[in-house]
Backbone bond lengths (Angstrom), bond angles and torsions (degrees), N, CA, C in turn:
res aa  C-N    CA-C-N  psi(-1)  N-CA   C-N-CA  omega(-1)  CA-C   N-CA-C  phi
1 X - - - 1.448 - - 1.524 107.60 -
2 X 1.293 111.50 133.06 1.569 116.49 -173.10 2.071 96.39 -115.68
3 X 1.548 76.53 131.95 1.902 85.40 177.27 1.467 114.14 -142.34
4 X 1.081 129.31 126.19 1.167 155.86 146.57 1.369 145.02 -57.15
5 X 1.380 151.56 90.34 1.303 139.47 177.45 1.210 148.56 -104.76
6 X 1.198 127.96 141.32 1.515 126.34 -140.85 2.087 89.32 -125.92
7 X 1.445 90.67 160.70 1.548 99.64 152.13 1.616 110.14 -145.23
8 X 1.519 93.15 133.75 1.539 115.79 -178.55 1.805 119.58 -111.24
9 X 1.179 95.19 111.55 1.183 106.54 -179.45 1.497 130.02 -88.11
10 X 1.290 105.61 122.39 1.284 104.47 -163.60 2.034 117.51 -87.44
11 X 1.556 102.09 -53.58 1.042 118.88 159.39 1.555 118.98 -123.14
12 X 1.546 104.36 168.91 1.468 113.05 -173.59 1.557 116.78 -172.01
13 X 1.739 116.25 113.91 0.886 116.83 -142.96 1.563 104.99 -126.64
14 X 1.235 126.55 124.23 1.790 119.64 -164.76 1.712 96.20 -116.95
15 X 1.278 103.76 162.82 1.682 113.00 154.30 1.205 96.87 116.27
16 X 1.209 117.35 -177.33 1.745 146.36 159.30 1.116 120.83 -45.08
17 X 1.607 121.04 122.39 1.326 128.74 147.18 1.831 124.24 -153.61
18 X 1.091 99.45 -158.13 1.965 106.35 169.27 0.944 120.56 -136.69
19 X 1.629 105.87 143.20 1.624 118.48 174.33 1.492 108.90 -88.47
20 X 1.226 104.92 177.75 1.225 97.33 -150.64 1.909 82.80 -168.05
21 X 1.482 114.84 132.83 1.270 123.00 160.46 1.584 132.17 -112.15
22 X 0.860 100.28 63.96 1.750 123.43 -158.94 1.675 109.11 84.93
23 X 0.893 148.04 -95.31 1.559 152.43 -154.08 1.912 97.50 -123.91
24 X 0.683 116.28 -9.16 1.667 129.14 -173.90 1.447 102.89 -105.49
25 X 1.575 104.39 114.15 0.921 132.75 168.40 1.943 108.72 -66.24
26 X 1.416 102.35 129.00 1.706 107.65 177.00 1.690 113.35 -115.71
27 X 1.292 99.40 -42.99 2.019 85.50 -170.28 1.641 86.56 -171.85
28 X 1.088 111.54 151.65 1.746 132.23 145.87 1.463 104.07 -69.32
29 X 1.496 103.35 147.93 1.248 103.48 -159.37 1.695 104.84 -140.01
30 X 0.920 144.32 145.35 1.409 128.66 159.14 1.989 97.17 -94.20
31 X 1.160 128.60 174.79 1.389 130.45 -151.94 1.499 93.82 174.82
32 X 1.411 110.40 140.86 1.387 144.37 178.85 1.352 106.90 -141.76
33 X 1.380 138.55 106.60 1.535 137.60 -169.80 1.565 97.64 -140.24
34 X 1.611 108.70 127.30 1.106 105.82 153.76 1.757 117.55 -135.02
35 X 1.198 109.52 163.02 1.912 123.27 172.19 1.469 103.63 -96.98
36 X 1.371 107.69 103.76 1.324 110.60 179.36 1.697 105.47 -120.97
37 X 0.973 123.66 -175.17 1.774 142.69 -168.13 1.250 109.08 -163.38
38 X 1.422 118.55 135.04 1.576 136.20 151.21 0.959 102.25 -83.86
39 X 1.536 106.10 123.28 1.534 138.61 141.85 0.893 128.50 -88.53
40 X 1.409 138.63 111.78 1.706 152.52 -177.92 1.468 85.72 -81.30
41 X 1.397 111.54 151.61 1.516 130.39 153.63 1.613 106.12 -127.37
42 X 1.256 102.93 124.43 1.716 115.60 -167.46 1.323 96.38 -95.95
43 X 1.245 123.72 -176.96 1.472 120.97 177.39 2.125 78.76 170.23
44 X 1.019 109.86 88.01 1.750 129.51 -165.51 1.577 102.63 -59.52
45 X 1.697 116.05 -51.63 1.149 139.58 -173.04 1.742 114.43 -124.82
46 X 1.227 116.35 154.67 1.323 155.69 159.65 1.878 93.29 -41.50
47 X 1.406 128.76 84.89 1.614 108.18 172.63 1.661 90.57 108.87
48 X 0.947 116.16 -31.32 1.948 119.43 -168.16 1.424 99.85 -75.63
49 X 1.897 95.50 140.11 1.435 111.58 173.45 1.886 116.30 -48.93
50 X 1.408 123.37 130.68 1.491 108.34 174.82 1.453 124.36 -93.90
51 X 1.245 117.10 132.21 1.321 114.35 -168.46 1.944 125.78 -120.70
52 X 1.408 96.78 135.66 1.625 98.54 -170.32 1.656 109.82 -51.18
53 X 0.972 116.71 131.16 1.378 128.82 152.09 1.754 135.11 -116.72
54 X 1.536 103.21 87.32 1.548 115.03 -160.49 1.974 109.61 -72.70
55 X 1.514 99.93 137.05 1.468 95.16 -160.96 2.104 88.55 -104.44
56 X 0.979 96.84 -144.86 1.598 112.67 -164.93 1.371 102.42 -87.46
57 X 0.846 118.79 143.80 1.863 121.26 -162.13 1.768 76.23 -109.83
58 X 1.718 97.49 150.26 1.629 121.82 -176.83 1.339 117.22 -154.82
59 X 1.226 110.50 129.96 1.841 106.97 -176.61 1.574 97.74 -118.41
60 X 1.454 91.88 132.58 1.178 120.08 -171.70 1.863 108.75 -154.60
61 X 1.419 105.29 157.60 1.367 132.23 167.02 1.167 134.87 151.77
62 X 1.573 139.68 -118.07 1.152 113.89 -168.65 1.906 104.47 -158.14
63 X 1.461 122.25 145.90 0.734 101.49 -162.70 1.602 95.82 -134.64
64 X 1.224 135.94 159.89 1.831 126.10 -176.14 1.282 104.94 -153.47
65 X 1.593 107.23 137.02 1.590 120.79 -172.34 1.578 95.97 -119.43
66 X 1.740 88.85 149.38 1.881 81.33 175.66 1.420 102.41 -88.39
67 X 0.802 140.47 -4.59 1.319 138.78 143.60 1.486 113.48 -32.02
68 X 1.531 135.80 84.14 1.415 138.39 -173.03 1.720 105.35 -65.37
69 X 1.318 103.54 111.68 1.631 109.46 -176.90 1.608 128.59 75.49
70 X 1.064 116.50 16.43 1.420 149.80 165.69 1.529 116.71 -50.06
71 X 1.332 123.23 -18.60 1.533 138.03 179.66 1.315 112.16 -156.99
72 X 0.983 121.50 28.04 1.721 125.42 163.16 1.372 111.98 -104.22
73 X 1.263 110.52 -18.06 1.647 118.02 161.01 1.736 116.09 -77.46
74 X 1.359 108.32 -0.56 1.322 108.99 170.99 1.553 120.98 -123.58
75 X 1.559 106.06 36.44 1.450 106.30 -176.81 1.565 125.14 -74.55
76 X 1.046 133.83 131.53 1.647 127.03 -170.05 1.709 89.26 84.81
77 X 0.986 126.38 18.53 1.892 101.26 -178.82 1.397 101.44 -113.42
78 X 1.208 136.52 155.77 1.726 144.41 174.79 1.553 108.66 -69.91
79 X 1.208 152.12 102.53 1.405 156.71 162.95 1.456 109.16 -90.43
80 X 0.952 116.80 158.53 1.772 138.53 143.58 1.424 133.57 -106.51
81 X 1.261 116.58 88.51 1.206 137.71 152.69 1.799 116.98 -40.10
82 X 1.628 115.43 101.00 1.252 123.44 166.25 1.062 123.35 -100.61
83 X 1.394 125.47 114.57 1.738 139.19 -169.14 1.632 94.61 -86.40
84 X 2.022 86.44 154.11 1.136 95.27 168.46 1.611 146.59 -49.30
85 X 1.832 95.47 -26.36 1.208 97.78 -166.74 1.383 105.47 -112.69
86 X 1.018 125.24 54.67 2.155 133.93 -159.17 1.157 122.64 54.55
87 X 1.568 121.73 20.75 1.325 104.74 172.02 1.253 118.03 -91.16
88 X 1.342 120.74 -166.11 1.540 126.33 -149.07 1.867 87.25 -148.35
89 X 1.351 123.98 147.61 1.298 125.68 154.69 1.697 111.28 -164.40
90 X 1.884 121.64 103.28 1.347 85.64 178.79 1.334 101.84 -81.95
91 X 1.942 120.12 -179.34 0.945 137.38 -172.92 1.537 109.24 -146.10
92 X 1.427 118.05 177.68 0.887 125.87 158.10 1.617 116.15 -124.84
93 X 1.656 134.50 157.94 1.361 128.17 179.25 1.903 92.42 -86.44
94 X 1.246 109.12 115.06 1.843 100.74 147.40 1.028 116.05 -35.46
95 X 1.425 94.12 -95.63 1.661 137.29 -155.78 1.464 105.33 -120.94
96 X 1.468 115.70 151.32 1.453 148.70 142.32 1.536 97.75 -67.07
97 X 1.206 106.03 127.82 2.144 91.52 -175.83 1.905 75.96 -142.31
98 X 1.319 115.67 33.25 1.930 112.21 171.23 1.570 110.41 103.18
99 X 1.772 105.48 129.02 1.326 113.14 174.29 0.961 98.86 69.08
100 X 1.605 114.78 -156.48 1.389 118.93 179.28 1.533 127.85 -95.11
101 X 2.196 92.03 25.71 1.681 80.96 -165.47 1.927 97.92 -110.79
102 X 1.650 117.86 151.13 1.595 123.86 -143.87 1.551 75.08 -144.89
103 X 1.793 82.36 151.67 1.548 97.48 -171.30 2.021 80.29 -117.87
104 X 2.014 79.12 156.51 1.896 70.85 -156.10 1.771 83.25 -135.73
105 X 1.357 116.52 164.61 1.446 122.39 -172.47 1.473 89.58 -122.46
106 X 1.334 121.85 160.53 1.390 118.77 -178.24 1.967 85.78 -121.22
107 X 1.073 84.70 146.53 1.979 108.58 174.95 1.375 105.30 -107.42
108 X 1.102 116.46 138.20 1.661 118.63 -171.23 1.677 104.79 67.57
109 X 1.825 83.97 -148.11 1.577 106.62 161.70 1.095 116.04 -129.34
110 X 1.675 97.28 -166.08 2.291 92.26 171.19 1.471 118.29 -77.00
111 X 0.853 88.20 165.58 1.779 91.73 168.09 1.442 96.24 -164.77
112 X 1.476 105.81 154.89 1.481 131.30 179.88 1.606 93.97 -77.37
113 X 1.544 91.06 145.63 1.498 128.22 165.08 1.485 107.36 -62.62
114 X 1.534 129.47 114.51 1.298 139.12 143.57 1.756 120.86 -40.98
């Protein structure tokens, strides 16, 4: 069996915003977030039609404050990420991946600002 993998991006979101740890304001942030999915491509047999196999869609990326180390004190903790344009995403920080810029997992999805 021959397999292949792809990532498909669904959304992808750039620019300015703030984190936020429940009602507590933490840092301005610049932020790059996207909802992406693994796609397997199967191909079963030697000559055989290949076929998509869509895995678990995940939002993830990365977000950096000039504030040097400003969210590495919040790694493993639940935040809210507020986008420029009303969206909503909580997250969590991974990693410190240098400076002040953190690779971040999104929990849930987006949702608009009330």
């Amino acid at each position: 069996m021959d397999t292949k993998g792809a990532i498909r991006v669904y959304e992808r979101f750039e620019g300015q915003g703030k984190a936020y740890k429940g009602e507590q304001f933490i840092a301005e942030v610049y932020y790059l977030v996207k909802e992406v999915e693994e796609v397997l491509k199967i191909k079963p047999f030697e000559g055989g039609t290949s076929e998509e196999v869509a895995g678990q869609r995940n939002i993830c990326g990365i977000v950096r404050s000039p504030q040097a180390d400003v969210l590495s004190g919040y790694v493993g903790a639940r935040l809210t990420l507020h986008f420029q344009d009303g969206l909503m995403l909580d997250f969590t920080v991974s990693k410190k991946v240098g400076g002040e810029t953190c690779l971040i997992q999104g929990l849930g999805g987006f949702r608009k600002r009330c």
